[in-house]
C-alpha positions as CSV (number, residue, x, y, z in Angstrom):
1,X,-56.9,76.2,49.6
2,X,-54.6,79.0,48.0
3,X,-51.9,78.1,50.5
4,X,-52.1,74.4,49.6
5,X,-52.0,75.2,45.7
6,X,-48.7,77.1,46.3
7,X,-47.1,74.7,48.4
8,X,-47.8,72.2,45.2
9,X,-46.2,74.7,43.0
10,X,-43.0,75.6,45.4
11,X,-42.4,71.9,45.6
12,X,-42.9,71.1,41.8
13,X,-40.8,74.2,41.2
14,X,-38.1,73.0,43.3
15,X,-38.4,69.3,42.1
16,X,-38.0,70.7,38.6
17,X,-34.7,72.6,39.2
18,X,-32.6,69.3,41.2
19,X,-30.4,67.3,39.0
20,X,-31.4,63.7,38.5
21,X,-29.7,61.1,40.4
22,X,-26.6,60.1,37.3
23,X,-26.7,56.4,37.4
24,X,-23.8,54.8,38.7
25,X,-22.2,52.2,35.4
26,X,-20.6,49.7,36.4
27,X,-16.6,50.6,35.8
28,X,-15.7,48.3,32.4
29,X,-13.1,45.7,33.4
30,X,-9.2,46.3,32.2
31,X,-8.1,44.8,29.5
32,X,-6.0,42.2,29.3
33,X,-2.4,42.8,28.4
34,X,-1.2,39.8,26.5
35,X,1.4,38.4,24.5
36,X,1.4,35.9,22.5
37,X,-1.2,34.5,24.9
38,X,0.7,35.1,27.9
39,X,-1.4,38.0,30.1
40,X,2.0,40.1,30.9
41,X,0.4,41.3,34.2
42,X,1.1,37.7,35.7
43,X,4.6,36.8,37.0
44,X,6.8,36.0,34.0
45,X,9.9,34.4,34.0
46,X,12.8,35.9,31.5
47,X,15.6,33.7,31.1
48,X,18.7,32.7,28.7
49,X,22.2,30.1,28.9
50,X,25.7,30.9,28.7
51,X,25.7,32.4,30.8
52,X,22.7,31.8,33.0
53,X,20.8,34.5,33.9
54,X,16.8,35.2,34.4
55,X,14.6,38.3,34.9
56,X,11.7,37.7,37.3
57,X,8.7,40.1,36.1
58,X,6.0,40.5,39.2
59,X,3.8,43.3,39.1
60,X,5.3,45.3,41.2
61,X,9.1,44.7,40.7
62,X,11.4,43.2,37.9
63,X,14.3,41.3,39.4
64,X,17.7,40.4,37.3
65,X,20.1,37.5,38.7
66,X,22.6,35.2,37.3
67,X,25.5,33.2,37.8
68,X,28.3,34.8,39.4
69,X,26.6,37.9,39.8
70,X,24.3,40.5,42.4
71,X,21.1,40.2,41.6
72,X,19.3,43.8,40.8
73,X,15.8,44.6,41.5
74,X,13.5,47.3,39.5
75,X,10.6,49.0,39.9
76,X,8.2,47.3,37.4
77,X,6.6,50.2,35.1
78,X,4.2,48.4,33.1
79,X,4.9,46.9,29.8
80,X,4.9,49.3,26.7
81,X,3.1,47.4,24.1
82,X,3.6,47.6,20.4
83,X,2.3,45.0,17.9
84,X,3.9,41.6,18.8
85,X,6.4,43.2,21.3
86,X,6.3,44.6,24.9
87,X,8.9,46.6,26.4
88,X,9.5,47.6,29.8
89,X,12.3,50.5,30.7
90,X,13.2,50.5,34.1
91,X,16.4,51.3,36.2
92,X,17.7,49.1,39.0
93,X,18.4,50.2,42.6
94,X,21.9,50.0,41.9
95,X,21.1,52.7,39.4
96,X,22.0,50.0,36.3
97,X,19.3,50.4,33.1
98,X,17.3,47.7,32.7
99,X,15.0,47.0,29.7
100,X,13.4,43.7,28.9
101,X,11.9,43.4,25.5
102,X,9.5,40.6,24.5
103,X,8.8,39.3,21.2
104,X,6.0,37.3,20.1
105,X,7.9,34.6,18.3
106,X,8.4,31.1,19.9
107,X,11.8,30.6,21.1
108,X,14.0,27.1,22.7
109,X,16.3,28.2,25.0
110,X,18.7,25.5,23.5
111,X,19.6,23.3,26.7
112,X,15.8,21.9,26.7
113,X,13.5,20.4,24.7
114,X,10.7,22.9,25.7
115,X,8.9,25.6,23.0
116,X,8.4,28.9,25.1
117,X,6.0,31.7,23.4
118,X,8.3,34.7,23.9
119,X,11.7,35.6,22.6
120,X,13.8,38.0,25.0
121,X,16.1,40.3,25.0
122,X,17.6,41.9,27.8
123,X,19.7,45.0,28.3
124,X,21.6,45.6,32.0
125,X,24.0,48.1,31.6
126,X,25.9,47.9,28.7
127,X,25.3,43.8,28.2
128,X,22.7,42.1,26.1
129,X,21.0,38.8,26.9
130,X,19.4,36.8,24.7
131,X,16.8,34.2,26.1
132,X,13.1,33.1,26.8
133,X,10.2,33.9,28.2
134,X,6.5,32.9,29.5
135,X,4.0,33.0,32.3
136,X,5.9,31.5,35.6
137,X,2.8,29.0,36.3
138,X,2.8,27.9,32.6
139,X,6.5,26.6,33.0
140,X,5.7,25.1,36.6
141,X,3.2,22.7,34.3
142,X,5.6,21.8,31.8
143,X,8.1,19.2,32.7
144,X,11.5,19.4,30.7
145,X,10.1,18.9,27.7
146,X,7.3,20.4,25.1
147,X,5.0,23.8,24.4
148,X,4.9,25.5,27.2
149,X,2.1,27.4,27.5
C-alpha cells in the first residue's frame, strides 16, 4: 500500500513539474498592401506616352521596357508604403537604379479615355517618367475607355 501511495505522489510530482502543451494560434493572415484600392502584391502595370515605356511589377521581379530600348529587369523588394504613396528602390541587372513611386491620385495617361487609380513616377538612371498605374487584371477588364479599376 505504501509503495502504491508513492508511486501516486512520484507521478503527481512529476506531472506537476512538465510544461503544459502551448496551444498552437492560428498564424493571423498578412495584411493587405493596398493602394488606392489596388492590393500592390498583384502584378501591376506601370506605364506612360512619349515616349512609351511600362514597368511590369510581379512579385518577384520589376521589369522596365520601352520603345527603342533594352528592357531591364529588378529584383522586386517590396513596396515601401507611406500614406497615399508606395515606393519601391531597386537596381536593375544592368546595375541602372530603378525606383517606381506610386501615388494615390487618379491619373489619364492622355492617349485614352480610361481613369487609372495610380499616378507614377519612374526613375531609371538619370531619366524620369511620368505615367500610370493599376492592377494588370483590372486593365485586362477595361476596354479603351472608362474607370479602371
Amino acid at each position: 500500500m505504501r509503495f502504491v501511495l508513492l508511486c501516486a505522489l512520484a507521478t503527481a510530482a512529476l506531472a506537476g513539474c512538465s510544461q503544459p502543451a502551448a496551444e498552437k494560434t492560428p498564424a493571423a493572415p498578412a495584411e493587405a498592401r493596398t493602394l488606392a484600392g489596388v492590393d500592390l502584391d498583384q502584378p501591376l502595370r506601370v506605364m506612360g506616352t512619349e515616349p512609351f515605356w511600362a514597368v511590369e511589377i510581379v512579385p518577384e521581379s520589376l521589369t522596365y521596357s520601352g520603345v527603342d530600348r533594352p528592357a531591364q529587369k529588378a529584383a522586386n523588394p517590396g513596396p515601401a508604403l507611406q500614406g497615399t504613396v508606395a515606393t519601391w528602390t531597386t537596381e536593375t541587372t544592368a546595375k541602372t537604379p530603378l525606383v517606381v513611386t506610386l501615388m494615390a491620385t487618379d491619373c489619364s495617361d492622355g492617349m485614352s479615355d480610361r481613369t487609372y487609380p495610380l499616378t507614377a513616377k519612374v526613375e531609371i538612371g538619370t531619366e524620369t517618367l511620368s505615367g500610370c498605374a493599376a492592377a494588370v487584371a483590372a486593365i485586362e477588364k477595361v476596354g479603351e475607355s472608362g474607370r479602371v479599376e
